[in-house]
C-alpha positions in Angstrom: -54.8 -16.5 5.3 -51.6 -14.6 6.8 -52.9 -11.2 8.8 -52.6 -7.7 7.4 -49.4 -5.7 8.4 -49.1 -3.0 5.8 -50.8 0.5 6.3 -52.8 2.4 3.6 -53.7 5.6 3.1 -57.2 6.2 3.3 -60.1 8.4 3.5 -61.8 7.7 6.6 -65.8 8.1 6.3 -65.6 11.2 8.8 -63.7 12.6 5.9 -60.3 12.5 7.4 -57.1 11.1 5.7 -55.7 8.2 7.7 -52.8 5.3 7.2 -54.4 2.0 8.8 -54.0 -1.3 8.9 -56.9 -3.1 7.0 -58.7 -6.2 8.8 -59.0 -8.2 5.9 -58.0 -8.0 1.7 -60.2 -9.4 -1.0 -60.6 -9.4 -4.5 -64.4 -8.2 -6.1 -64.9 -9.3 -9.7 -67.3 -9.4 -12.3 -67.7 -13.2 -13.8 -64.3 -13.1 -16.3 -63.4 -9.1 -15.4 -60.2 -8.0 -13.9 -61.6 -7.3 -10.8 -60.5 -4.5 -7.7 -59.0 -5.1 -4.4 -61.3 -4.1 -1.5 -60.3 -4.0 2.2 -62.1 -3.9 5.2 -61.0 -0.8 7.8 -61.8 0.3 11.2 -62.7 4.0 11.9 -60.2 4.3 14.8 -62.5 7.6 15.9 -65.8 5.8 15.9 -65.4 1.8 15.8 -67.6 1.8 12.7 -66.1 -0.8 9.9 -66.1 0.7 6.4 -64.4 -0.9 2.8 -61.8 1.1 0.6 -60.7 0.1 -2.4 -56.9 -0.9 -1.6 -53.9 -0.9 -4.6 -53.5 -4.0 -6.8 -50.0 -4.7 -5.5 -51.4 -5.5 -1.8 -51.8 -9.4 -0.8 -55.2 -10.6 -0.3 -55.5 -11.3 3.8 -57.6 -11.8 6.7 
C-alpha cells in the first residue's frame, strides 16, 4: 500500500480540532453493506493512537 499524504480534519480525543496525516486508511463493512472509511491517527499532544471515520473520497493506505 502507498503511504498517507493527505491531512484531515479531525477531532482529536482531547477534544481539540486538528488537520493530520492518518497512519493507515481502511474500509469497515458489514457482509454485503456499503461500508465507512476508518483511519488510524496519532494524538500529536499525547502519542495515544485513536480511529476517525475519514471521507469516502480518500484512498485506502498504510
Amino acid at each position: 500500500m502507498v503511504a498517507c499524504t493527505q491531512p484531515v480534519m479531525v477531532k482529536t480525543p482531547s477534544g481539540v480540532e486538528k488537520e493530520l496525516v492518518p497512519k493507515k486508511v481502511w474500509i469497515l463493512a458489514p457482509r454485503g453493506g456499503k461500508g465507512v472509511k476508518i483511519g488510524l491517527f496519532q494524538d500529536p499532544e499525547t502519542g495515544k493512537y485513536f480511529r476517525r471515520k475519514v471521507p469516502d473520497d480518500y484512498p485506502e493506505c498504510g
